[in-house]
TORKOL-4160 file (C-alpha; in steps of 0.2 Angstrom, whole numbers, padded with zeros to 4 digits, m for minus):
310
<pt num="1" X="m0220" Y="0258" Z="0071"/>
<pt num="2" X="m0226" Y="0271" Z="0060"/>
<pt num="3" X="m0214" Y="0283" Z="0062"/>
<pt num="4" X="m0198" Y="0272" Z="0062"/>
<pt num="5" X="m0189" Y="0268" Z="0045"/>
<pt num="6" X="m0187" Y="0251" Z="0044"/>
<pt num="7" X="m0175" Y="0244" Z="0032"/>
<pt num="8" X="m0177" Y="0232" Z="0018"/>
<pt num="9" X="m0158" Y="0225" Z="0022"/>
<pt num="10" X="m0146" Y="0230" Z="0035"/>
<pt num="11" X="m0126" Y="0226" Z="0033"/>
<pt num="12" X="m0116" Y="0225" Z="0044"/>
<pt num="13" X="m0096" Y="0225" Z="0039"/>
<pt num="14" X="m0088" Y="0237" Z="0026"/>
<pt num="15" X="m0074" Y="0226" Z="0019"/>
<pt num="16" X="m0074" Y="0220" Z="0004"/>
<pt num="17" X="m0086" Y="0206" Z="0006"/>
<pt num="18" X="m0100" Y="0219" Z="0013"/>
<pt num="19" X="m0097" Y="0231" Z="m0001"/>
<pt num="20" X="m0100" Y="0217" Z="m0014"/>
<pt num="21" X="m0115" Y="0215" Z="m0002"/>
<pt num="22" X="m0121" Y="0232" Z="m0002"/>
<pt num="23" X="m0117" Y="0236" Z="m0020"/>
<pt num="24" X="m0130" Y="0220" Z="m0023"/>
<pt num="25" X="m0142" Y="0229" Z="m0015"/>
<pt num="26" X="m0141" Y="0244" Z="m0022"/>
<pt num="27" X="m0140" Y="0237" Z="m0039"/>
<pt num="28" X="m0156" Y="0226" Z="m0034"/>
<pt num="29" X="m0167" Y="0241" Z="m0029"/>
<pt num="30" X="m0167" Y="0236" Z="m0010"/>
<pt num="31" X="m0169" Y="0250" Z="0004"/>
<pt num="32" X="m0153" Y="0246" Z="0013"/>
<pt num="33" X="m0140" Y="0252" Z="0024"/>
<pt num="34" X="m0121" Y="0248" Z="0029"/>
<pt num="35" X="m0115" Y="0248" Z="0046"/>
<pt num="36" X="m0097" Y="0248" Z="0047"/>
<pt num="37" X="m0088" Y="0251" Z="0065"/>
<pt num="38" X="m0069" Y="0259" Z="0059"/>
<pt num="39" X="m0067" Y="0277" Z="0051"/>
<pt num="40" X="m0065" Y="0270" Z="0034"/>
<pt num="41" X="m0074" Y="0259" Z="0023"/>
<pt num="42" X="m0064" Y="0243" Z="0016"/>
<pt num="43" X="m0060" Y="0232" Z="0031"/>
<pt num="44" X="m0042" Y="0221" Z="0034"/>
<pt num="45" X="m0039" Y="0227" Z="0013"/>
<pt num="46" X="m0037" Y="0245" Z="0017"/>
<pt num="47" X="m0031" Y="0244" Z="0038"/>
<pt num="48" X="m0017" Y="0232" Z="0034"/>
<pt num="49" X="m0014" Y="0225" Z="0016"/>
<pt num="50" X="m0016" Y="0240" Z="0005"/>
<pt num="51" X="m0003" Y="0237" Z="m0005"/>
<pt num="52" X="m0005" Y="0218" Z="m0004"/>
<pt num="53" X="m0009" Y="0213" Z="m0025"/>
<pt num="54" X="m0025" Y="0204" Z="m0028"/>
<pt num="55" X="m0024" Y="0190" Z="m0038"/>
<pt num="56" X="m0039" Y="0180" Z="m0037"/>
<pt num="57" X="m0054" Y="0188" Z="m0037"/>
<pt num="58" X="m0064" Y="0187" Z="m0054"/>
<pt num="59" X="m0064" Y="0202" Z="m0065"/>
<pt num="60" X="m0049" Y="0209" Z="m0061"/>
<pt num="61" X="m0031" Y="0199" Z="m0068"/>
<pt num="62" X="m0022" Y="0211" Z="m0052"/>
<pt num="63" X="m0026" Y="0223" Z="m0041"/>
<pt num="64" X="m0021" Y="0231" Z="m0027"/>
<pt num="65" X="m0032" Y="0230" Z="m0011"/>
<pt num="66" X="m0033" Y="0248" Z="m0010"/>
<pt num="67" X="m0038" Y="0251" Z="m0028"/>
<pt num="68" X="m0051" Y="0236" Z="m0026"/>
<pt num="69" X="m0058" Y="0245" Z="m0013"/>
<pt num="70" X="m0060" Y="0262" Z="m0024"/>
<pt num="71" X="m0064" Y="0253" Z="m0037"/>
<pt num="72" X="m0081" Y="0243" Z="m0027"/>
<pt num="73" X="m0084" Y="0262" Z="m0020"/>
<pt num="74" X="m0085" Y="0269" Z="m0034"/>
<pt num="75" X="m0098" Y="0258" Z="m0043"/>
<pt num="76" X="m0111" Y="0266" Z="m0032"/>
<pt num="77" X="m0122" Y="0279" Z="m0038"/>
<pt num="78" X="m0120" Y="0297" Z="m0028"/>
<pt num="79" X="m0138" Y="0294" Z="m0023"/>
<pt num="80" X="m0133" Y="0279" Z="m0014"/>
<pt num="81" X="m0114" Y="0280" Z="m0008"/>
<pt num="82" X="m0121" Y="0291" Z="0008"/>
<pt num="83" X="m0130" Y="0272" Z="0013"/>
<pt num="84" X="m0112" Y="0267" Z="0020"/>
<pt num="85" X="m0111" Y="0271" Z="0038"/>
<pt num="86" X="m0094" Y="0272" Z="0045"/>
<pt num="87" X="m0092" Y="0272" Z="0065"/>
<pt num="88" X="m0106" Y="0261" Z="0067"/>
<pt num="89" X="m0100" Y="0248" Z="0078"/>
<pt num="90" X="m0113" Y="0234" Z="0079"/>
<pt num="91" X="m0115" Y="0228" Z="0097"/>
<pt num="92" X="m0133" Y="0219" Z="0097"/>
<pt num="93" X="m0145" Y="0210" Z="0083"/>
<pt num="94" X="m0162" Y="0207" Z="0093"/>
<pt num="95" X="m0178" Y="0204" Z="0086"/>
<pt num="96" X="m0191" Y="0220" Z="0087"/>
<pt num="97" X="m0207" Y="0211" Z="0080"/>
<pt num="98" X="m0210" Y="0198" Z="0071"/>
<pt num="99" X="m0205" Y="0204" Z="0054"/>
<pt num="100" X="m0189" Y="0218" Z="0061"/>
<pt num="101" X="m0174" Y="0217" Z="0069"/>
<pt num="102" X="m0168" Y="0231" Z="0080"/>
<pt num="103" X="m0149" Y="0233" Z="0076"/>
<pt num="104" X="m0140" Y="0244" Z="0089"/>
<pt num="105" X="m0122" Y="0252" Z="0088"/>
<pt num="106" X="m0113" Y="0264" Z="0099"/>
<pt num="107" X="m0120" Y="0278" Z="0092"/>
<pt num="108" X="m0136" Y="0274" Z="0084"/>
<pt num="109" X="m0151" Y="0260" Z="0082"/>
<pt num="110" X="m0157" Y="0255" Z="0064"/>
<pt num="111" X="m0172" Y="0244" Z="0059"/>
<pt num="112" X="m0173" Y="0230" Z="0046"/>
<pt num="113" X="m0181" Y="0216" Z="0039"/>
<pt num="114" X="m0167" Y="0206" Z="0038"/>
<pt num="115" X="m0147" Y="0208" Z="0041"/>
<pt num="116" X="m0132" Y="0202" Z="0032"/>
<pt num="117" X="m0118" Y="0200" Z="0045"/>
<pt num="118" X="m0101" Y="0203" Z="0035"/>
<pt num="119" X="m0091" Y="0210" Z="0047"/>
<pt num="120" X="m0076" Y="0198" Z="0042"/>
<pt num="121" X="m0065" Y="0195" Z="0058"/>
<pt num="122" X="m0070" Y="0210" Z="0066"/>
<pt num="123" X="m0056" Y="0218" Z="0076"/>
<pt num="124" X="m0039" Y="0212" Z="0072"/>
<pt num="125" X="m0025" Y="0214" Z="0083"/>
<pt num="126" X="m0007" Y="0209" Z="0077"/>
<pt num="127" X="0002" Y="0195" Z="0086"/>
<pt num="128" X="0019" Y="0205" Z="0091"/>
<pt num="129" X="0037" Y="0200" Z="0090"/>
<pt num="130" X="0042" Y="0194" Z="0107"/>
<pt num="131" X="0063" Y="0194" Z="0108"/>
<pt num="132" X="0073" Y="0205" Z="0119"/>
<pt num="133" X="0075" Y="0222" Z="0112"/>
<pt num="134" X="0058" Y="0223" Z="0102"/>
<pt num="135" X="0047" Y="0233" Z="0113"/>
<pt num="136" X="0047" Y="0251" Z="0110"/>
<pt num="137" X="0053" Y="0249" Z="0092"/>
<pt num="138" X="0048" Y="0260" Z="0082"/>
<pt num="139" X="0055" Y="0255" Z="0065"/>
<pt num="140" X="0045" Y="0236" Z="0070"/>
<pt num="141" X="0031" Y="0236" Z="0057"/>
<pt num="142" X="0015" Y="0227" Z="0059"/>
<pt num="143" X="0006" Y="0234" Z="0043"/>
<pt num="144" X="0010" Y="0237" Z="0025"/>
<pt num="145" X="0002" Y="0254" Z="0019"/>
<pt num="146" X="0015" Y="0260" Z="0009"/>
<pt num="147" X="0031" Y="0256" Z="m0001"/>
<pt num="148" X="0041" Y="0271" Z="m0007"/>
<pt num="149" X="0049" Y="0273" Z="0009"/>
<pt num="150" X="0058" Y="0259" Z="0007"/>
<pt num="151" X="0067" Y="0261" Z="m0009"/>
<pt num="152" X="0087" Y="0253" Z="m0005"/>
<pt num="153" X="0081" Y="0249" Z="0011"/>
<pt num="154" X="0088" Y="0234" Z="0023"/>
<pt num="155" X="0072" Y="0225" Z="0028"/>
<pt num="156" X="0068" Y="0210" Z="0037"/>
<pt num="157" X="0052" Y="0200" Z="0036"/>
<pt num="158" X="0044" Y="0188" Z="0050"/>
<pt num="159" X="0034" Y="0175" Z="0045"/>
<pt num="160" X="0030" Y="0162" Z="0032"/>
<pt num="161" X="0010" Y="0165" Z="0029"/>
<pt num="162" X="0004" Y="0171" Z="0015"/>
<pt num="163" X="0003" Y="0189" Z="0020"/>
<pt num="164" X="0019" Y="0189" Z="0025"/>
<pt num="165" X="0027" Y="0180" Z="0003"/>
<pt num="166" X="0015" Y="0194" Z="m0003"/>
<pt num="167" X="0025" Y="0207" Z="0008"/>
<pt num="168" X="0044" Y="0200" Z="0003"/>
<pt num="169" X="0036" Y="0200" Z="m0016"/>
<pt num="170" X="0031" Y="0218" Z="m0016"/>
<pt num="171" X="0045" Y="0225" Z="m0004"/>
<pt num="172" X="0057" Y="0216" Z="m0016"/>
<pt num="173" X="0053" Y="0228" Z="m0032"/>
<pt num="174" X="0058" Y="0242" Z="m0022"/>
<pt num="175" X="0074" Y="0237" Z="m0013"/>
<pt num="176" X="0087" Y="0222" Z="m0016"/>
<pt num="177" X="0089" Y="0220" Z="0002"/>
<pt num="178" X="0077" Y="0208" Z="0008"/>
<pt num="179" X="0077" Y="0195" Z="0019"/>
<pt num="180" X="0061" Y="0183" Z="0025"/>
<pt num="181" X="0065" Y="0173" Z="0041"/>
<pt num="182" X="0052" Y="0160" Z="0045"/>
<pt num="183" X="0053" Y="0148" Z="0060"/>
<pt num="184" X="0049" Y="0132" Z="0049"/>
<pt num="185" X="0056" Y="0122" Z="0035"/>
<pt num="186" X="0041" Y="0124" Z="0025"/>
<pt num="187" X="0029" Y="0140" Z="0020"/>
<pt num="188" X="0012" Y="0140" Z="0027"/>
<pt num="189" X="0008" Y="0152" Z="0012"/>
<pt num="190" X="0011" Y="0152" Z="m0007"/>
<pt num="191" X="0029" Y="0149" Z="m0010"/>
<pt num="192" X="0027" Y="0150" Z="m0029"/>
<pt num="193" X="0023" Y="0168" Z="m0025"/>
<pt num="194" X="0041" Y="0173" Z="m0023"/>
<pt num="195" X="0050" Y="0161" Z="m0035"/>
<pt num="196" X="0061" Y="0169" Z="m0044"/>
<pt num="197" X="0065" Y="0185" Z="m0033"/>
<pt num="198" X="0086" Y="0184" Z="m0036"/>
<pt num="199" X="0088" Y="0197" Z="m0023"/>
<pt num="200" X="0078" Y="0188" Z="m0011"/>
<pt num="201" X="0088" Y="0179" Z="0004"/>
<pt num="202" X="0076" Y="0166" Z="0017"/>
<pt num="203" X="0082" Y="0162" Z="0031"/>
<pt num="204" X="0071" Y="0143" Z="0038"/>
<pt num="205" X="0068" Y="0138" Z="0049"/>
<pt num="206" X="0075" Y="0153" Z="0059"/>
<pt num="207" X="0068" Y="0163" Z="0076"/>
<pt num="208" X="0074" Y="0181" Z="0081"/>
<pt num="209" X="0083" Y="0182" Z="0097"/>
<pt num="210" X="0087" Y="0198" Z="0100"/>
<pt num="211" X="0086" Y="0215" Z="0092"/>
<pt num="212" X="0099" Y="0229" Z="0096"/>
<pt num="213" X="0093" Y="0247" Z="0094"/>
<pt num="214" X="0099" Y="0265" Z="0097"/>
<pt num="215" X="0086" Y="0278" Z="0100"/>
<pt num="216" X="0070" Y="0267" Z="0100"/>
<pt num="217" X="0074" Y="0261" Z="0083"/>
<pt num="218" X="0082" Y="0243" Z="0077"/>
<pt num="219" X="0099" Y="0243" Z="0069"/>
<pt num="220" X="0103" Y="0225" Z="0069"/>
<pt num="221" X="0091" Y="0209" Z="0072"/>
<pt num="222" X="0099" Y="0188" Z="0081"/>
<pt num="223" X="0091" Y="0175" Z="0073"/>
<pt num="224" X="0095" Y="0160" Z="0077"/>
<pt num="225" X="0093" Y="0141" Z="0068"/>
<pt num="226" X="0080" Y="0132" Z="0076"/>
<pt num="227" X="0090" Y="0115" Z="0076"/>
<pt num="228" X="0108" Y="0120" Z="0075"/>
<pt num="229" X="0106" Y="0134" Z="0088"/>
<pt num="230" X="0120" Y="0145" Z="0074"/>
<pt num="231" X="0117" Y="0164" Z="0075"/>
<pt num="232" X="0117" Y="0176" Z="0064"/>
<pt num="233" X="0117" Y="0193" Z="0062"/>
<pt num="234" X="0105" Y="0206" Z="0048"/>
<pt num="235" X="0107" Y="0225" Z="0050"/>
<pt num="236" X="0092" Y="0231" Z="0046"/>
<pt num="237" X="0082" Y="0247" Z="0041"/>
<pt num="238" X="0064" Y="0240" Z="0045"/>
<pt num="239" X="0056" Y="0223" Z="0053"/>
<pt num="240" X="0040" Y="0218" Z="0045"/>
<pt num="241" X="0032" Y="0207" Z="0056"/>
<pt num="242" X="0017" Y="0196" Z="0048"/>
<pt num="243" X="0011" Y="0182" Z="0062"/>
<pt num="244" X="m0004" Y="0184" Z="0058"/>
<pt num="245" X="m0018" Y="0194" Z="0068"/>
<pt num="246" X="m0029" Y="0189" Z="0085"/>
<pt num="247" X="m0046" Y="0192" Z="0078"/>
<pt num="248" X="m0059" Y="0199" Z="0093"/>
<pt num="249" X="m0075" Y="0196" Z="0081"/>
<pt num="250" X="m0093" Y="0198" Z="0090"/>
<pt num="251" X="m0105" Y="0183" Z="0086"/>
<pt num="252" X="m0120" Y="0193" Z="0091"/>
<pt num="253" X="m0127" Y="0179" Z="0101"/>
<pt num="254" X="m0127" Y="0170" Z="0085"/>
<pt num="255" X="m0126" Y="0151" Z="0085"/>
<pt num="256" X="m0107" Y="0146" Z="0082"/>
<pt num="257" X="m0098" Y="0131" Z="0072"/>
<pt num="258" X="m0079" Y="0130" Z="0078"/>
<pt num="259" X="m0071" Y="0147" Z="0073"/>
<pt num="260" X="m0087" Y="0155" Z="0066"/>
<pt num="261" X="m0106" Y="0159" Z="0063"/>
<pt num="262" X="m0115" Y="0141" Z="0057"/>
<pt num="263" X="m0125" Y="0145" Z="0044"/>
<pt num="264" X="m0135" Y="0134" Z="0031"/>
<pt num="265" X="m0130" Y="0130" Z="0014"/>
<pt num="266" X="m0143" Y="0148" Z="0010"/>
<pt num="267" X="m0130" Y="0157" Z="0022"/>
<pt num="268" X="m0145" Y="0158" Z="0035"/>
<pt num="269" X="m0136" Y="0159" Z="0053"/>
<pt num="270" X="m0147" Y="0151" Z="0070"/>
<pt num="271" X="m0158" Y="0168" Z="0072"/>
<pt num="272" X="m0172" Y="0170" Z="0057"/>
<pt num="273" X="m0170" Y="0184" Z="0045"/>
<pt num="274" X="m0151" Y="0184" Z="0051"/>
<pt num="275" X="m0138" Y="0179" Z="0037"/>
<pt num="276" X="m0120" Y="0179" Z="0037"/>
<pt num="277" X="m0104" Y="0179" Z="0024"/>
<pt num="278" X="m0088" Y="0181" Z="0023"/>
<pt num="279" X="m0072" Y="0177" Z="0036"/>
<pt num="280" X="m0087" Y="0178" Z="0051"/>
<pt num="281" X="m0096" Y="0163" Z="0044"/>
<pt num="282" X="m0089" Y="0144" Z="0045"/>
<pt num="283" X="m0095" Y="0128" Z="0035"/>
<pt num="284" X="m0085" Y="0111" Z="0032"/>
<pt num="285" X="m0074" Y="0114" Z="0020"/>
<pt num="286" X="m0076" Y="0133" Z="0021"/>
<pt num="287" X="m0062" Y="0145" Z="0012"/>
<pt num="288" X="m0059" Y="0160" Z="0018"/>
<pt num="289" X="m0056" Y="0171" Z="0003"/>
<pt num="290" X="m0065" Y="0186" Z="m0005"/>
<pt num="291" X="m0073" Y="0178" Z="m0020"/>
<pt num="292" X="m0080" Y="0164" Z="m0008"/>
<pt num="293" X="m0088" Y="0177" Z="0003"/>
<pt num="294" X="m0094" Y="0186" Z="m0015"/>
<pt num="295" X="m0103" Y="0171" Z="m0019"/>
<pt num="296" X="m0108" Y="0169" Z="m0002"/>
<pt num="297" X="m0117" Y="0187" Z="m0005"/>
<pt num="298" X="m0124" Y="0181" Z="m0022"/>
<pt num="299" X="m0133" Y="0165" Z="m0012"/>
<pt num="300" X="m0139" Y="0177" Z="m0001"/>
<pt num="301" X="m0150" Y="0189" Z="m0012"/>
<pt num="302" X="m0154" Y="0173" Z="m0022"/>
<pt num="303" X="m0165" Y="0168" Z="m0006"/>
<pt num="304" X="m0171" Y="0188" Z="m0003"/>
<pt num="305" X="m0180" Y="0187" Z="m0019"/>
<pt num="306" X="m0193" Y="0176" Z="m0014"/>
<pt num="307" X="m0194" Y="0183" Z="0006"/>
<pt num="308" X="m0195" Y="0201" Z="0001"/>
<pt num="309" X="m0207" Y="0197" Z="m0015"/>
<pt num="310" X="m0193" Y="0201" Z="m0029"/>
């Protein structure tokens, strides 16, 4: 054991939940490292929303997810930013001894006394658009990562979630022709969101049929009333699809309640020494948004005071 460094924390996750995480760490003094498993640091903000505007996480009135991101990065100290591993994907949390935990990745095995499991809902694979014409499409966009490409553009959004208001918002300042087809009457996300947006057009509750293309790429998307059965026609530039993502999340063996890691109301998970916050965990009643997992952090390093004698 001598010669192996052994970890006051070990975090595994690097969205936004497990920087806030890390960075109370850091700030605490604790010996800790981040385990994140993708080339970049900043989770689901930074693959697929970043340029999704923040609302709702304290301290900051707006933000984009990117700039959150750069903003939590750049809060830690030089000394300390080299603690956030990327392609480090966690595959196994087993105990070592009585007081460490051996954690192992596909490249490497770290030591700690304790781990914070963050790692949000892990690998997220889009659900596609499934209608005749779609596969191969190569203006079909599952991901929002920029928006001046789109200036005057005819776009066509899928989906009525919240990702999807946020994307017809935002695409909307940069071109008047936008239209948001959801398969409902009413909006699983926040409809207040795009109140007000003149140039706007929604089309509910309203399916895609078919898509005509010419070379790989979608000229023209059917939609088609779910109760009338009347078709319609949208020439378009670009198809944003937002119906929502398959998550493929390991558990680590970890003791499950419905969709999630069970954990106590200290944010302890079924193996000692194991925590977990963020979109991994579940509770009754459990939100999944950034400040919940924040405060979920906070609980955390509350309980680490007394275990690690702070």
């Amino acid at each position: 054991m001598n010669d192996l460094h052994i970890y006051d924390i070990a975090i595994i996750g690097g969205g936004p939940v497990g920087l806030n995480a890390a960075l109370l760490a850091d700030q605490q003094g604790y010996d800790f490292i981040l385990l994140e498993g993708q080339s970049k640091l900043g989770g689901q903000l930074v693959e697929l929303y970043p340029e999704k505007e923040i609302l709702d996480l304290s301290g900051h009135q707006s933000i984009l997810a990117k700039d959150y991101i750069s903003w939590l990065l750049n809060r830690f100290p030089d000394t300390s930013i080299n603690r956030l591993l990327t392609h480090q994907k966690a595959q196994s949390i087993l105990p070592f001894d009585a007081q460490t935990l051996k954690i192992t990745t596909d490249n490497d095995t770290f030591f700690a006394k304790f781990v914070i499991v963050a790692s949000g809902l892990g690998v997220y694979m889009p659900r596609l658009l499934e209608c005749h014409g779609a596969e191969g499409c190569r203006n079909i966009i599952y991901a929002l990562h920029r928006l001046d490409f789109l200036k005057d553009k005819r776009v066509a959004i899928m989906g009525g979630g919240d990702a999807a208001l946020d994307w017809a918002r935002d695409i909307s300042k940069h071109t008047p022709h936008v239209t948001l087809v959801h398969r409902r009457n009413d909006f699983r996300g926040n409809q207040a969101v795009i109140e007000g947006i003149k140039t706007l057009t929604i089309k509910k509750p309203y399916v895609p049929i078919t898509i005509d293309k010419i070379d790989d790429e979608a000229t023209q998307i059917v939609i088609e009333h779910v109760d009338t059965k009347q078709q319609e026609t949208l020439d378009v530039d670009y198809i944003f699809v937002n119906y929502g993502h398959i998550p493929v999340s390991s558990t680590f063996g970890l003791e499950k309640d419905g969709p999630g890691i069970k954990v106590s109301r200290a944010m302890d998970t079924s193996t000692p020494q194991v925590f977990a916050i963020g979109d991994v965990c579940h509770y009754q009643n459990k939100k999944r948004r950034i400040d919940v997992g924040i405060g979920e952090a906070h609980k955390v390093f509350e309980n680490l005071k007394s275990r690690l004698g702070r």
